[in-house]
C-alpha angles and dihedrals in degrees: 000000000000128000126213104213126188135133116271116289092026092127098258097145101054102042093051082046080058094044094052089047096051112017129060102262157090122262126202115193115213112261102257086148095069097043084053093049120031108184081340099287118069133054110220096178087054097051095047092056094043099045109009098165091064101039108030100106086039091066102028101061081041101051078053094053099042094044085051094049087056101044095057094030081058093042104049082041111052124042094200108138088233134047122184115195123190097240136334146240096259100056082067095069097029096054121353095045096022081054098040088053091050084061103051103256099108116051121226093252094051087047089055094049103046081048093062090048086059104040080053097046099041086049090059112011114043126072116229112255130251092211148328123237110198122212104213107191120153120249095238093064087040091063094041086053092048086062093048096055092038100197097182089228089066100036088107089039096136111216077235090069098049084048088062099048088043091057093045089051085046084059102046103032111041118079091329100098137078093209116089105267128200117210117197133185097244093190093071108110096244100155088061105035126056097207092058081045100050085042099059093039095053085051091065109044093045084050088056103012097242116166113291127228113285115216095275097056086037084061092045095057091043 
């Protein structure tokens, strides 16, 4: 298993889009769905941004559950030799909790306890990874790519905001694991031009050694 990790608007979704379409192996997008429509009704993305310190422990307990259900529904289900998952459990309580705790949204105590459910779950119920790609973008074209994209939930996200969870992904991803970690320049365009593609996507499959492109893909990209 391998996680793709970036802030938000970094471009994650798209680029694993790119690596199931062109590398050997299974992707797994990260379950906005169910944190838009919770029993079909509330919108729990939406609460949170709207009124996080009211709903910070609500969605954040519940962005865990939902990111662990995934990751062993995908699992039992595909035999590909890699999976790649748009981030993990783990980047909620390294960046996105651990950050929404910094600024006062989550109490100590709430911090403590959604600590120990993680500390439980991860124990027994997440496979160790085989690597981490980062996704480094910087958190001025993340912010430019947050506009483009214009989800309603994040129309009031301050820069300020993206600053703090880059810094927190900075802290937890760059030369601090023991797992292999690949870092990527996330504000290549990647999306327009086929050399910044094919290299990222080279990157990748020589890091973990994932199928590379055979002549075909190679010409679509071209």
């Amino acid at each position: 298993m391998l996680f793709l990790e970036g802030n938000i608007g970094a471009g994650k979704s798209s680029f694993l889009q790119i690596l199931a379409d062109h590398l050997n192996c299974k992707v797994i997008f990260e379950p906005h769905h169910r944190w838009q429509a919770l029993d079909d009704s509330e919108n729990i993305l939406d609460l949170f941004y709207k009124n996080p310190k009211r709903w910070a422990y609500t969605f954040e307990t519940y962005t865990l559950l939902t990111r662990l259900c995934d990751h062993q529904m995908h699992l039992s289900k595909h035999s590909h030799q890699f999976v790649i998952s748009e981030r993990s459990p783990y980047s909620g309580r390294y960046c996105f909790a651990s950050n929404t705790h910094d600024q006062g949204y989550l109490s100590d105590l709430e911090w403590a306890l959604y600590q120990s459910l993680c500390d439980h779950l991860f124990a027994k119920h997440v496979a160790p990874p085989t690597g981490i790609i980062y996704l480094r973008t910087a958190p001025e074209v993340c912010y430019e790519r947050l506009n483009i994209r214009n989800r309603k939930e994040e129309a009031t996200l301050p820069l300020s905001y993206l600053e703090q969870l880059h810094a927190k992904h900075e802290a937890w991803l760059i030369n601090k694991l023991d797992i292999p970690t690949l870092v990527l320049d996330g504000n290549l365009p990647y999306l327009h031009d086929s050399n910044a593609r094919g290299q990222l996507l080279n990157s990748v499959s020589d890091f973990f050694g994932i199928g590379r492109l055979d002549e075909t893909q190679a010409a679509v990209l071209c």
